[in-house]
N, CA, C and O atoms as CSV, one atom per row, in Angstrom:
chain,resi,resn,atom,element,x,y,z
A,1,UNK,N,N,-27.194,-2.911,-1.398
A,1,UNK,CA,C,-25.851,-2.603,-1.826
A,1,UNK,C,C,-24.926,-2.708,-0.619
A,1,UNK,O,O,-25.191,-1.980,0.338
A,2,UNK,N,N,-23.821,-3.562,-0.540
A,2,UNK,CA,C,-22.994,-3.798,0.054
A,2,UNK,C,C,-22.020,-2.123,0.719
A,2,UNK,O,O,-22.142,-1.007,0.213
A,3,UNK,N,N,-21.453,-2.352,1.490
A,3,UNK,CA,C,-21.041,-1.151,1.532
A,3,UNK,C,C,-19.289,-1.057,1.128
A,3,UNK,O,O,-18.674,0.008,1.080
A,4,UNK,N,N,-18.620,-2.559,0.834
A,4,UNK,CA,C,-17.677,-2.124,0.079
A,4,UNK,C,C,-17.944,-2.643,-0.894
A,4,UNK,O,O,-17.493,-3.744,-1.208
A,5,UNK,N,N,-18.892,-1.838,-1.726
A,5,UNK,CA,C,-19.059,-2.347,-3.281
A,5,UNK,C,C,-18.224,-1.825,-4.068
A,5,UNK,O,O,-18.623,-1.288,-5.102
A,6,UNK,N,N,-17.047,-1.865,-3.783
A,6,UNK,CA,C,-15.802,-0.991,-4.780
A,6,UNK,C,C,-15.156,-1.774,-5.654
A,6,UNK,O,O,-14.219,-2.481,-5.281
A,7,UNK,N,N,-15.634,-1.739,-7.091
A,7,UNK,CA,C,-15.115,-3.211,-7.809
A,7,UNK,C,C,-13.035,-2.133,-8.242
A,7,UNK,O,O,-12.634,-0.990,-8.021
A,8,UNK,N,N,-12.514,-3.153,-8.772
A,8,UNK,CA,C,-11.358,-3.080,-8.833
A,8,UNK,C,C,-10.623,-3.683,-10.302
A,8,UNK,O,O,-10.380,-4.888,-10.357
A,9,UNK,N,N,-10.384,-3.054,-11.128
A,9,UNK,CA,C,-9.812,-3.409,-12.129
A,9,UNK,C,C,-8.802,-4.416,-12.438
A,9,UNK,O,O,-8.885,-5.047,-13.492
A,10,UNK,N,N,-7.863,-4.617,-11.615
A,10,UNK,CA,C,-7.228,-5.668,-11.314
A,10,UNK,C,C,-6.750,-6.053,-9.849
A,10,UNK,O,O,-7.349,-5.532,-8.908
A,11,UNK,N,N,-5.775,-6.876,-9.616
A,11,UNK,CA,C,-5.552,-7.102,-8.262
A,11,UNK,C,C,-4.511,-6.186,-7.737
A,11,UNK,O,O,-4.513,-5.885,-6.543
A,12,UNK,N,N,-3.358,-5.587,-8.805
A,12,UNK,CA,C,-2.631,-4.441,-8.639
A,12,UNK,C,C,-3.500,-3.191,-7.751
A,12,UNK,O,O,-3.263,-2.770,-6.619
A,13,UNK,N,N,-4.426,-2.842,-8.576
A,13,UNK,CA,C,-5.680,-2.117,-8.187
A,13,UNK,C,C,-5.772,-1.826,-6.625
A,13,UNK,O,O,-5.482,-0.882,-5.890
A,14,UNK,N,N,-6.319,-3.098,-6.476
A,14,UNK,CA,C,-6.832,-3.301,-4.821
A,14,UNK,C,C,-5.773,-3.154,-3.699
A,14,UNK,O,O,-6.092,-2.665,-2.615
A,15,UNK,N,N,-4.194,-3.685,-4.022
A,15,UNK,CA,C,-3.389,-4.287,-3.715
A,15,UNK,C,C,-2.884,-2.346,-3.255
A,15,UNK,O,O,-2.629,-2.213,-2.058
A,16,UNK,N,N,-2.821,-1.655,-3.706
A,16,UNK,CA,C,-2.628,-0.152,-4.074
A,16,UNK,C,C,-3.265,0.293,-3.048
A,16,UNK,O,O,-2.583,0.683,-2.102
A,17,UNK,N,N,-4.371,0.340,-2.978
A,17,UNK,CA,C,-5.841,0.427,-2.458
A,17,UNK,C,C,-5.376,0.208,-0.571
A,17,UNK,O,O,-5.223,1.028,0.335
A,18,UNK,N,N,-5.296,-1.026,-0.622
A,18,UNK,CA,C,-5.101,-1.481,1.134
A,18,UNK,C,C,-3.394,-0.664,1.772
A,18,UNK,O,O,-3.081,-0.201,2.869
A,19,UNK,N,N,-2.498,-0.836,0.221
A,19,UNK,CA,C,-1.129,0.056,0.829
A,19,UNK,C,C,-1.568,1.305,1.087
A,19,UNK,O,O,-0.684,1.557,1.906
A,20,UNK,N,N,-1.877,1.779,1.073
A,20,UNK,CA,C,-2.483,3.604,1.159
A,20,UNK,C,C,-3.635,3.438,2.767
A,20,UNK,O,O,-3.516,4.216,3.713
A,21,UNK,N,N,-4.553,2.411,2.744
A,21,UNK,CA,C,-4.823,2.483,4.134
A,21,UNK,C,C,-3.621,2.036,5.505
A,21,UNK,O,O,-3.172,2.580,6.513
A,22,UNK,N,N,-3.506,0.967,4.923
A,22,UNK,CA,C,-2.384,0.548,5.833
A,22,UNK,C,C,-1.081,1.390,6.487
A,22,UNK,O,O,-0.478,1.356,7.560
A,23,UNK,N,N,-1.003,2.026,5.459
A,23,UNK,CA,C,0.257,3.520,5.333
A,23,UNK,C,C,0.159,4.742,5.809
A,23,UNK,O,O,1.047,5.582,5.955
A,24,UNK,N,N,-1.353,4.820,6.123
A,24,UNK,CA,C,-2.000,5.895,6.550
A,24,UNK,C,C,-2.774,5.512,7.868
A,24,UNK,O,O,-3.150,6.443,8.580
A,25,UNK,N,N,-3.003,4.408,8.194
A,25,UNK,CA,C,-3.499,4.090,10.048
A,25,UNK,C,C,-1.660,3.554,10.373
A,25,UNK,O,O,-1.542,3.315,11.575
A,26,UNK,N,N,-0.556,3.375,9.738
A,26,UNK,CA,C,0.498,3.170,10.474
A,26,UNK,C,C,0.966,4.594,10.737
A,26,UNK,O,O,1.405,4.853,11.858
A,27,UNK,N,N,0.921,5.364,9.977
A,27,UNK,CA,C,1.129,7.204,10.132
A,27,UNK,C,C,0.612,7.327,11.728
A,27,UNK,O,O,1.226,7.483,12.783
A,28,UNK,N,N,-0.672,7.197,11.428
A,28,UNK,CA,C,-1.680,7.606,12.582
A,28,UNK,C,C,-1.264,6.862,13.951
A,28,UNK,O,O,-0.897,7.588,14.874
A,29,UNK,N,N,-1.280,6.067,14.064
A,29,UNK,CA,C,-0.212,5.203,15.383
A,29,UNK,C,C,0.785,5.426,15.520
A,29,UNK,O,O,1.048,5.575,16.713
A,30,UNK,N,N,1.690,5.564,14.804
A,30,UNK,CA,C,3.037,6.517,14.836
A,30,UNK,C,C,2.924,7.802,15.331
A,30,UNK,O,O,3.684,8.192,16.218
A,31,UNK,N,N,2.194,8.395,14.931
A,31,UNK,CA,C,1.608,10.141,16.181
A,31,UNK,C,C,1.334,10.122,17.664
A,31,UNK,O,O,1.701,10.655,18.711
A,32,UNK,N,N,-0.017,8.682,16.911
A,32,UNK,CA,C,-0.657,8.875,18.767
A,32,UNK,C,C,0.230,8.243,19.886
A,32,UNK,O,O,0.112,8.489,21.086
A,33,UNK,N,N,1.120,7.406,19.329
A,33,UNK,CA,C,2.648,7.034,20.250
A,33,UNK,C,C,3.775,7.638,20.468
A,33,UNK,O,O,4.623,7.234,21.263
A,34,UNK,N,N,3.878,8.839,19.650
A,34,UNK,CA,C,4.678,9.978,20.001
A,34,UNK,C,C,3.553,10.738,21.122
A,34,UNK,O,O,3.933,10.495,22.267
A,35,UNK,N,N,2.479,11.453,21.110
A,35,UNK,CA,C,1.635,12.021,21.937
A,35,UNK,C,C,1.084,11.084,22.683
A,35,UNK,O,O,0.292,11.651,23.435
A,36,UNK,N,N,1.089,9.763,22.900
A,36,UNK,CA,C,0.955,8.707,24.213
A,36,UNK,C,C,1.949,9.061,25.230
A,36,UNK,O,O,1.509,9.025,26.379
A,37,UNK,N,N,3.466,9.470,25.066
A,37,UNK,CA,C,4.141,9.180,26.232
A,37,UNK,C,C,3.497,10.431,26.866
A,37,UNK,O,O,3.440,10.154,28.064
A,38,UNK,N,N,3.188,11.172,26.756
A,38,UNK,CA,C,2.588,12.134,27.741
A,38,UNK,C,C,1.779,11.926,28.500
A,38,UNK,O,O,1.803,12.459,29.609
A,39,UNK,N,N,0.380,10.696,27.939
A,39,UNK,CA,C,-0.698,10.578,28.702
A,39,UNK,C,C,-0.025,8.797,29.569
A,39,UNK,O,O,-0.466,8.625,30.705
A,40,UNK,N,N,0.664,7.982,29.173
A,40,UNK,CA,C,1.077,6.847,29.492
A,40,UNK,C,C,1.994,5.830,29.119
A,40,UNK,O,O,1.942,5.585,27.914
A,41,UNK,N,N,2.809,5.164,29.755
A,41,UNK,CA,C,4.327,4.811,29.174
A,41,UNK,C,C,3.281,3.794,27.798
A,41,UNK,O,O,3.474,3.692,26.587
A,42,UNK,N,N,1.997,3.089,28.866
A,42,UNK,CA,C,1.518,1.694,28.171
A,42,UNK,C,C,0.620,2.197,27.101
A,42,UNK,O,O,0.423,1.342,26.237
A,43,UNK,N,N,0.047,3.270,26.911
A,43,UNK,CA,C,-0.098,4.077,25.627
A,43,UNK,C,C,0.705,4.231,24.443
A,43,UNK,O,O,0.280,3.975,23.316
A,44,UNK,N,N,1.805,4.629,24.680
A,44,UNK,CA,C,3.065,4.657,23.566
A,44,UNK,C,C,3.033,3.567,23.584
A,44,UNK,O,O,2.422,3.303,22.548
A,45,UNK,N,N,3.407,2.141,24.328
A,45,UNK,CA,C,3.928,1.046,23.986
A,45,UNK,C,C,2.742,0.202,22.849
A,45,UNK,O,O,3.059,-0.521,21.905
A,46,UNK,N,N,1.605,0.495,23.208
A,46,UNK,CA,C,0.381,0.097,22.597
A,46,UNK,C,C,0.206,0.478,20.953
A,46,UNK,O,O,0.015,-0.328,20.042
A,47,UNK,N,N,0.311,1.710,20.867
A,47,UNK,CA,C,0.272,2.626,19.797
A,47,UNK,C,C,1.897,2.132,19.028
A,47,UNK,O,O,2.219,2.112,17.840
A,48,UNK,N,N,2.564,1.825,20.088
A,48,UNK,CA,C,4.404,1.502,18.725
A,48,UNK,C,C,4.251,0.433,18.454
A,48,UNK,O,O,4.700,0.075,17.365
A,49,UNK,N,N,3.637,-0.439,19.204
A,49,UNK,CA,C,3.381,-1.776,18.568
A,49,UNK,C,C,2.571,-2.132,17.408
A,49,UNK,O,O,2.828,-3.047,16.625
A,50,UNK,N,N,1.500,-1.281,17.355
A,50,UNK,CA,C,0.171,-1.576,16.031
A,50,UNK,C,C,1.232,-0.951,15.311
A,50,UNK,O,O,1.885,-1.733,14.620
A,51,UNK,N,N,1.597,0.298,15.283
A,51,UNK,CA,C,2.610,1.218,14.207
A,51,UNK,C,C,3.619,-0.012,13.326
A,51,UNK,O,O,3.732,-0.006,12.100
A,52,UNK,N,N,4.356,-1.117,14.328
A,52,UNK,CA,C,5.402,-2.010,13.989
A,52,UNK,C,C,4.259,-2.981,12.725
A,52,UNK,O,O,4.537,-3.039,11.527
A,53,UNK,N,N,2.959,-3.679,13.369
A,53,UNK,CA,C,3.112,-4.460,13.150
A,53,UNK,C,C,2.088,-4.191,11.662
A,53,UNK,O,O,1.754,-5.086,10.885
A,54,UNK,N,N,1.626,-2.334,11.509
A,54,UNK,CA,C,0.746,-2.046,10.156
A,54,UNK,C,C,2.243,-1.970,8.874
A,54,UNK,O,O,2.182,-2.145,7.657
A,55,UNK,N,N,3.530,-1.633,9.780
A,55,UNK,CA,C,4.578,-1.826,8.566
A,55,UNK,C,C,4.622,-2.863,7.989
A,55,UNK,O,O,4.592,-3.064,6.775
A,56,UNK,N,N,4.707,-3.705,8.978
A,56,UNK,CA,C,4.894,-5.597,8.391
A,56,UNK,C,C,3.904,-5.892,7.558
A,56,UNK,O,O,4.049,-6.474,6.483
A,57,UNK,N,N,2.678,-5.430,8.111
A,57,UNK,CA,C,1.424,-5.462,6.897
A,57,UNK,C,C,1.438,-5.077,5.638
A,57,UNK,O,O,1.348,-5.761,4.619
A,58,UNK,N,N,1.589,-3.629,5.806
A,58,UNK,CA,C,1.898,-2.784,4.213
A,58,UNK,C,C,3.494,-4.177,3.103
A,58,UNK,O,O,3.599,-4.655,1.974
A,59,UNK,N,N,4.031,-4.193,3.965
A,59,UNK,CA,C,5.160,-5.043,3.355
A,59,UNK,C,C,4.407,-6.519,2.999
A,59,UNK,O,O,4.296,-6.860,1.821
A,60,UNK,N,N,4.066,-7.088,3.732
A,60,UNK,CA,C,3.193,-8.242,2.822
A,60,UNK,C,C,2.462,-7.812,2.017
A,60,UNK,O,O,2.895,-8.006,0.881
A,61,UNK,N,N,1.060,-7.048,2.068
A,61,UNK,CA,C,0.264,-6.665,0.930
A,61,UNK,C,C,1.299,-6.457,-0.299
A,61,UNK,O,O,1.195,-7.224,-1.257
A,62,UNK,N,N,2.232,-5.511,-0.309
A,62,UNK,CA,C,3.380,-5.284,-1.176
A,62,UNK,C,C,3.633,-6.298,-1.734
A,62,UNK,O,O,3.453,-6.186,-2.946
A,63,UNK,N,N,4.018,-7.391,-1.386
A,63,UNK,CA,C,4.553,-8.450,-2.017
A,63,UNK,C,C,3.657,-9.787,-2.384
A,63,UNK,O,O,4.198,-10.691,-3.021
A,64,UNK,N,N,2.223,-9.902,-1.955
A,64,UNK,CA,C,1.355,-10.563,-2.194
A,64,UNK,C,C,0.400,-9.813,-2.844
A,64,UNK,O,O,-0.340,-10.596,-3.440
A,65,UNK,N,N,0.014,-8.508,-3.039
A,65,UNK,CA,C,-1.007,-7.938,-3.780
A,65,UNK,C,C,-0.664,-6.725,-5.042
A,65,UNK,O,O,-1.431,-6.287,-5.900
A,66,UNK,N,N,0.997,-6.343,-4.741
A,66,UNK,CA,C,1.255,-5.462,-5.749
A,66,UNK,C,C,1.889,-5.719,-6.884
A,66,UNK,O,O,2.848,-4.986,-7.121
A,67,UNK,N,N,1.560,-6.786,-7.879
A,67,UNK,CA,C,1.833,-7.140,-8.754
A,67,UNK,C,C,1.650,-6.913,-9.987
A,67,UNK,O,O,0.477,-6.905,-10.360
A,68,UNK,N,N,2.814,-6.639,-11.085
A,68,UNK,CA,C,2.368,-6.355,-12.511
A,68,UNK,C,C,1.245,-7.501,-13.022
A,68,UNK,O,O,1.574,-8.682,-13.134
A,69,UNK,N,N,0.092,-7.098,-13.276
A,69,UNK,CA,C,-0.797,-8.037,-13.888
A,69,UNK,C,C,-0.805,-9.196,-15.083
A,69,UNK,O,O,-1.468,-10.213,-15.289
A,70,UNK,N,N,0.529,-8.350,-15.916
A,70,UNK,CA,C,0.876,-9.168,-17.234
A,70,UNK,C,C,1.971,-9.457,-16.665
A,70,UNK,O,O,1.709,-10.473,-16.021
A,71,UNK,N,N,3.189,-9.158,-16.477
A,71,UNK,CA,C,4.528,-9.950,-16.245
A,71,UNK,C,C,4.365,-10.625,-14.826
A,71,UNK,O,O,4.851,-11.736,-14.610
A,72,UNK,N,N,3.867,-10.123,-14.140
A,72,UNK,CA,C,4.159,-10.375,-12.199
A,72,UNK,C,C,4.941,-10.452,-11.662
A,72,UNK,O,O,5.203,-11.228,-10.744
A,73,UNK,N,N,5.473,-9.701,-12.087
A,73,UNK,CA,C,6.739,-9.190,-11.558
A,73,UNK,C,C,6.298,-8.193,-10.109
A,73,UNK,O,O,5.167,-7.710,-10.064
A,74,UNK,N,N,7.410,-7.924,-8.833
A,74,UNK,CA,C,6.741,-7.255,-7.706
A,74,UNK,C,C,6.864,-5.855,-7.569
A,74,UNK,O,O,7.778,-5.673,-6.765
A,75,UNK,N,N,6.470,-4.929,-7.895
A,75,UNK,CA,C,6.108,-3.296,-7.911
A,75,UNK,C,C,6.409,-2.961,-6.693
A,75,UNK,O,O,5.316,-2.603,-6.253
A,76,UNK,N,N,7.171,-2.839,-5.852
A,76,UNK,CA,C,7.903,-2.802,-4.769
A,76,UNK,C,C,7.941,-0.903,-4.309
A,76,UNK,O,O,7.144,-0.258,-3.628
A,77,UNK,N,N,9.199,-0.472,-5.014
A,77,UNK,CA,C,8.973,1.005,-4.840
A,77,UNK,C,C,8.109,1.785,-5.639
A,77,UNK,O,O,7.885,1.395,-6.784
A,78,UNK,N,N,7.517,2.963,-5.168
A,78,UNK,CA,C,7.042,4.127,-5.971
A,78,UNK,C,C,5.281,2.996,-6.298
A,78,UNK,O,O,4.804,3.036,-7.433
A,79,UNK,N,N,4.635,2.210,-5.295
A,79,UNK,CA,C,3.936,1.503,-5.380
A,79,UNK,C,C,2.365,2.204,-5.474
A,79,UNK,O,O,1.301,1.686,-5.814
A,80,UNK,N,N,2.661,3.529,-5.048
A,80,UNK,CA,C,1.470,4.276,-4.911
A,80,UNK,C,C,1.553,5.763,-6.501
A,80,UNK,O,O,0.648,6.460,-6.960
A,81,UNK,N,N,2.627,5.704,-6.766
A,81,UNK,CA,C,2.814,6.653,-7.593
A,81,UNK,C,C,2.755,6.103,-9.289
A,81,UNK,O,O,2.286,6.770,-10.212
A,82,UNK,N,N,3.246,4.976,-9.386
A,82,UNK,CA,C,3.739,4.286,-10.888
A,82,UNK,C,C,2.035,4.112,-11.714
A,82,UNK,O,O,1.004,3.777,-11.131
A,83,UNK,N,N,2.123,4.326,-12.636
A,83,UNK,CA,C,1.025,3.658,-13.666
A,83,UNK,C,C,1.601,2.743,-15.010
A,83,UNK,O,O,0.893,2.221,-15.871
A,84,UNK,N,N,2.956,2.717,-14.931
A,84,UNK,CA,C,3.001,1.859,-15.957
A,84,UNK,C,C,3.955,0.767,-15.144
A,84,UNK,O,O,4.414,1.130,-14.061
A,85,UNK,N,N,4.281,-0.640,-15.669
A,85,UNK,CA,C,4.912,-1.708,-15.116
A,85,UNK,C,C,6.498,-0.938,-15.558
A,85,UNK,O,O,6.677,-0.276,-16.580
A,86,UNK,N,N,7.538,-1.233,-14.493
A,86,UNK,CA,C,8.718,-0.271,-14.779
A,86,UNK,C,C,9.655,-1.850,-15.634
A,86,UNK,O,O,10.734,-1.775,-16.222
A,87,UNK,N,N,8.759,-3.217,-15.421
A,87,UNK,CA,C,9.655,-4.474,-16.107
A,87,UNK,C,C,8.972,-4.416,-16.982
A,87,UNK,O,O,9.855,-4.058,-17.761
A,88,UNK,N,N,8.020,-4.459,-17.651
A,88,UNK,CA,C,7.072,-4.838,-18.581
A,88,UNK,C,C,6.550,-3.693,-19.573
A,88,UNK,O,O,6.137,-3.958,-20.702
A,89,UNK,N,N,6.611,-2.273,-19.001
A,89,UNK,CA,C,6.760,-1.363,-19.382
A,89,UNK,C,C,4.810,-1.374,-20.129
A,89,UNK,O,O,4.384,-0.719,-21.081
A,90,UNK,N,N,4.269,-2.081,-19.491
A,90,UNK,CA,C,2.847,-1.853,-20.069
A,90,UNK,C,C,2.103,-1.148,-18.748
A,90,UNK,O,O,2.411,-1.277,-17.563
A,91,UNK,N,N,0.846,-0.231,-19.434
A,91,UNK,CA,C,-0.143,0.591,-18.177
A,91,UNK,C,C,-0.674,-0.633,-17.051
A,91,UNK,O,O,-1.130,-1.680,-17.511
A,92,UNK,N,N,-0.606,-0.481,-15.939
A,92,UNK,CA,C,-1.230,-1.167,-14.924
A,92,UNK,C,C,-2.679,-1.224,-14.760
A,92,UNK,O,O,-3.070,-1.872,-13.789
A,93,UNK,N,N,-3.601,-0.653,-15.546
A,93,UNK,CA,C,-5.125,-0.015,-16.059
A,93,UNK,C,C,-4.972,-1.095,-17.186
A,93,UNK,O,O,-4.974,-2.323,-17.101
A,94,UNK,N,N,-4.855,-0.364,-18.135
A,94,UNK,CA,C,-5.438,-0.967,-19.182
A,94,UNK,C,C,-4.906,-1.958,-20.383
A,94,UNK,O,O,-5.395,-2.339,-21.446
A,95,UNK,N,N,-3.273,-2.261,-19.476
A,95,UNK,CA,C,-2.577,-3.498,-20.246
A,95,UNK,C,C,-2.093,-2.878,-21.636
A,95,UNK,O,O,-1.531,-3.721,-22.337
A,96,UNK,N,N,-2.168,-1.744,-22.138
A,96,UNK,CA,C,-1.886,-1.421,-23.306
A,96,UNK,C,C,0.009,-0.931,-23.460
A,96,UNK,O,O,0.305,-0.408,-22.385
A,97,UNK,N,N,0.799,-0.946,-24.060
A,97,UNK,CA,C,2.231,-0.139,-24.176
A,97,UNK,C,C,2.037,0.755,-23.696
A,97,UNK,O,O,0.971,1.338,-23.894
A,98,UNK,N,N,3.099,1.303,-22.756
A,98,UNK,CA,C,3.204,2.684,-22.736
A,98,UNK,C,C,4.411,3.280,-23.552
A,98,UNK,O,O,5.558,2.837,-23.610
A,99,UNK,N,N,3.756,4.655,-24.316
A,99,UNK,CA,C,4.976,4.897,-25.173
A,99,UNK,C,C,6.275,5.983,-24.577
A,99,UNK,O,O,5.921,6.917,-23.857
A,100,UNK,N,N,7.529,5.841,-24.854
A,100,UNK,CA,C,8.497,6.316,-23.837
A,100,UNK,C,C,7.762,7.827,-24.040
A,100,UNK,O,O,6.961,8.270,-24.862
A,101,UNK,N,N,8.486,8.408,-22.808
A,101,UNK,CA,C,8.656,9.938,-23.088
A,101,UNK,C,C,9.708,10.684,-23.151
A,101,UNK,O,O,10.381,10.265,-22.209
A,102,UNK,N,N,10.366,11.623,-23.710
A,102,UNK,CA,C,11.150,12.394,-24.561
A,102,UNK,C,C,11.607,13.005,-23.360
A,102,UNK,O,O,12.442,13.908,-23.406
């Protein structure tokens, strides 16, 4: 067994999946480059640079992996929070309507 044997329902799915790591080691470089200038200027500079360049990342994945599955349209904000398509208005799971709420 592989060790990322993590199958994925669609590509929205996965696409979700890498924004949440990516978002969370750019967090983490963003700290250790605030608490770098203490130990070294070339520490912070090291640490603001990965920080710059995991944003640019999260922003491509965004726009190459976070896609409504039926319309494809690009899921841009609220990318970690949404379960239904906000154009298409169908579940990102299981393709079915979602019915409004009151």
């Amino acid at each position: 067994m592989a060790l990322n044997d993590k199958t994925y329902v669609n590509s929205f799915m996965h696409g979700r999946d890498l924004c949440k790591k990516t978002m969370f080691s750019a967090a983490a470089c963003c700290v250790l480059s605030v608490l770098g200038q203490f130990i070294s200027p070339g520490i912070q500079i090291l640490f603001g640079g990965a920080t710059v360049i995991l944003f640019i990342t999260t922003i491509v994945i965004i726009v190459r992996e976070c896609r409504c599955p039926h319309c494809g349209k690009i899921i841009f904000l609220g990318v970690l929070a949404v379960t239904a398509c906000p154009n298409c208005k169908r579940s990102l799971t299981t393709g079915k309507k979602v019915k409004k709420s009151k």
